[in-house]
N, CA, C and O of each residue as an XYZ file, in Angstrom:
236
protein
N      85.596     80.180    102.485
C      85.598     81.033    101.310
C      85.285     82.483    101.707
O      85.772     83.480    101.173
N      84.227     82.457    102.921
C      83.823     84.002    102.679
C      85.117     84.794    104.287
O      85.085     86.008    104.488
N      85.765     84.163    104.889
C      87.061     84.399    105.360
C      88.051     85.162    104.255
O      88.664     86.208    104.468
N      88.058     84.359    102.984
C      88.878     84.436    102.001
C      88.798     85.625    101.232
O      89.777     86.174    100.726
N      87.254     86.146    101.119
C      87.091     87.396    100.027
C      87.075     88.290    101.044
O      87.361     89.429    100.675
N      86.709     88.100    102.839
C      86.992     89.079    103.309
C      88.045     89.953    103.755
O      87.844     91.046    104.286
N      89.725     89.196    103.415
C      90.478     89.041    103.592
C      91.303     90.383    102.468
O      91.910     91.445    102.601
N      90.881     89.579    101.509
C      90.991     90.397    100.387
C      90.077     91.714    100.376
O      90.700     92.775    100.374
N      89.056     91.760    100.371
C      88.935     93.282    100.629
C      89.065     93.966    101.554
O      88.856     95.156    101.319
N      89.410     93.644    102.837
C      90.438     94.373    103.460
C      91.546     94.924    103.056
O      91.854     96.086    103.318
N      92.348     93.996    102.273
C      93.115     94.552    101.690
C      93.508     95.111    100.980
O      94.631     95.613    100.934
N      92.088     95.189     99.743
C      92.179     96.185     98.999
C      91.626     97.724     99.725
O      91.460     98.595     98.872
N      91.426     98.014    100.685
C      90.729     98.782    101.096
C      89.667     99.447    100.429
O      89.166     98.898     99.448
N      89.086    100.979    100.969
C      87.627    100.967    100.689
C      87.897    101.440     99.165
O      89.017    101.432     98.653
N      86.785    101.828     98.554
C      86.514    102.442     97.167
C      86.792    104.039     97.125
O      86.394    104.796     98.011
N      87.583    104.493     95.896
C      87.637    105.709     96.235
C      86.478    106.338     95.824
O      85.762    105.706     95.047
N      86.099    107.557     96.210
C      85.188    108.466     95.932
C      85.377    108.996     94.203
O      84.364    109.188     93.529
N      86.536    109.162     93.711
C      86.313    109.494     92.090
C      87.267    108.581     91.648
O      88.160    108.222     92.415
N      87.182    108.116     90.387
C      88.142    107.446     89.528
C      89.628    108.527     89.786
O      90.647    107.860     89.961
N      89.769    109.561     89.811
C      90.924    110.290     89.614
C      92.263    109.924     90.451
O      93.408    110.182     90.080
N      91.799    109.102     91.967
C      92.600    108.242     92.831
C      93.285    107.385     92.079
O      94.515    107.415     92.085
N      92.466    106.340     91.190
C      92.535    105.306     90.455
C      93.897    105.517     89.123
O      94.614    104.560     88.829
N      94.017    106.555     88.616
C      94.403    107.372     87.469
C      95.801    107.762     88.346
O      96.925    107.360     88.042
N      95.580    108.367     89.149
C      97.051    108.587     90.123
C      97.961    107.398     90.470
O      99.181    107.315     90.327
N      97.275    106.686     90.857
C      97.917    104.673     90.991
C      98.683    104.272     89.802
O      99.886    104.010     89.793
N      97.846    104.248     88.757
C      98.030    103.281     87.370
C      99.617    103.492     87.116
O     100.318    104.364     87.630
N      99.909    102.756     86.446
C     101.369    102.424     85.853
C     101.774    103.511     84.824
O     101.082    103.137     83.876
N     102.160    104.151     84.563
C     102.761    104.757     83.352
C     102.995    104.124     82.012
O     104.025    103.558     81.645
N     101.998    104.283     81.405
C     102.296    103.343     79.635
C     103.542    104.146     79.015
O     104.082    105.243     79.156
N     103.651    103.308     78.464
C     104.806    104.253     76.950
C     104.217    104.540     75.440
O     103.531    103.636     74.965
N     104.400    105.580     74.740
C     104.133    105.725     73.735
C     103.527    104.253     72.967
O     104.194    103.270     73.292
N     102.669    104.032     72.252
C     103.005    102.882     70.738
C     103.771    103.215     70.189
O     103.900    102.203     69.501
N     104.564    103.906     69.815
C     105.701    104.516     68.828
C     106.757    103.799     69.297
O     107.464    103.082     68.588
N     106.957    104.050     71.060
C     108.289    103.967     71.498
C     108.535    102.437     71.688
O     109.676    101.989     71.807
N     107.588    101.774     71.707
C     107.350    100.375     71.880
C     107.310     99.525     70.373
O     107.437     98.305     70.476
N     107.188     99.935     69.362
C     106.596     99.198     68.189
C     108.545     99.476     67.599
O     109.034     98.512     67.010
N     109.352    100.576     67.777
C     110.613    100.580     67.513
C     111.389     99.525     67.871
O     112.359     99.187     67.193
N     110.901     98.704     69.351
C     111.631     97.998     69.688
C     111.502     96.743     69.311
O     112.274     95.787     69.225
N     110.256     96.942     69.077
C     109.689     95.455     67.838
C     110.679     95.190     66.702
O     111.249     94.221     66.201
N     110.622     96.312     66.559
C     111.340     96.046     64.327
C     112.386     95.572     64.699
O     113.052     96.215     65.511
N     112.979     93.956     64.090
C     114.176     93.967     64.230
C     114.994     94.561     62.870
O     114.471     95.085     61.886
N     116.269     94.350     63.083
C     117.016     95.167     62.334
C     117.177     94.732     61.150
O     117.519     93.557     61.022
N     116.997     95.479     60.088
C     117.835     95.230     58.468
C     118.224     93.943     58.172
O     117.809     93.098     57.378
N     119.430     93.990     59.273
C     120.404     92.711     58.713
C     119.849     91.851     59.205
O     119.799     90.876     58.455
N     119.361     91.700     60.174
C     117.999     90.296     60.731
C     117.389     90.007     59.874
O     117.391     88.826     59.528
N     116.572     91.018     59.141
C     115.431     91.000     58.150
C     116.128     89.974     56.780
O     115.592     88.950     56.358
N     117.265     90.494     56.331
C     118.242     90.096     55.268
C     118.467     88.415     55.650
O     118.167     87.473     54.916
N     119.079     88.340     57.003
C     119.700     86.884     56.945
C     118.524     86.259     57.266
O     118.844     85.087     57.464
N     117.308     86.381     57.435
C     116.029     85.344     57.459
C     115.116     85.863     56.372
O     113.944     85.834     56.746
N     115.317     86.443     54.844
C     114.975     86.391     53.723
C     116.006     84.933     52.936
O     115.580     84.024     52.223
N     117.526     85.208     53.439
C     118.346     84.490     52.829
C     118.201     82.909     53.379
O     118.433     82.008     52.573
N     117.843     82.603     54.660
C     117.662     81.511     55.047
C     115.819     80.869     54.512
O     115.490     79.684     54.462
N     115.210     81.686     54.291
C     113.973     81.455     53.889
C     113.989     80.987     52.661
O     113.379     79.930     52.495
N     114.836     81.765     51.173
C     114.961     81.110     50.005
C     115.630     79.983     50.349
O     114.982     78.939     50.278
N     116.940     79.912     50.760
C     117.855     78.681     50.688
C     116.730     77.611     50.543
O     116.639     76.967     49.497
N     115.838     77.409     51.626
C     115.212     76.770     52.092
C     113.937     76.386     50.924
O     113.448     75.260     50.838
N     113.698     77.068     50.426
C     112.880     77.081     49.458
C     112.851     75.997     48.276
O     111.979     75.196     47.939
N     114.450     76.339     47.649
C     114.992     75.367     47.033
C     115.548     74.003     46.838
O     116.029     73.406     45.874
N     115.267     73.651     48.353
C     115.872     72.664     48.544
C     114.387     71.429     48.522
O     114.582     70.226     48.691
């Protein structure tokens, strides 16, 4: 085991001196805006699973 974590922090190498290293690395997020657009599906989606939801209702 302790082969195993030493292994791994080798490989992570050492710690940086400021978070700002850390901040340079990170992934690039996207807006919530630009992401929550791609959520909404469309109108006519919305329409044909209102229409399949009553059908269903009635039966």
């Amino acid at each position: 085991m302790y082969e195993h974590l030493k292994a791994g922090e080798a490989e992570a190498g050492p710690v940086p001196s400021t978070p700002a290293v850390l901040v340079e690395r990170a992934p690039k997020r996207q807006p919530v805006q630009d992401s929550l657009k791609s959520a909404v599906p469309s109108p006519e989606l919305l329409a044909e699973m209102r229409r399949c939801i009553v059908a269903q209702s009635y039966r």
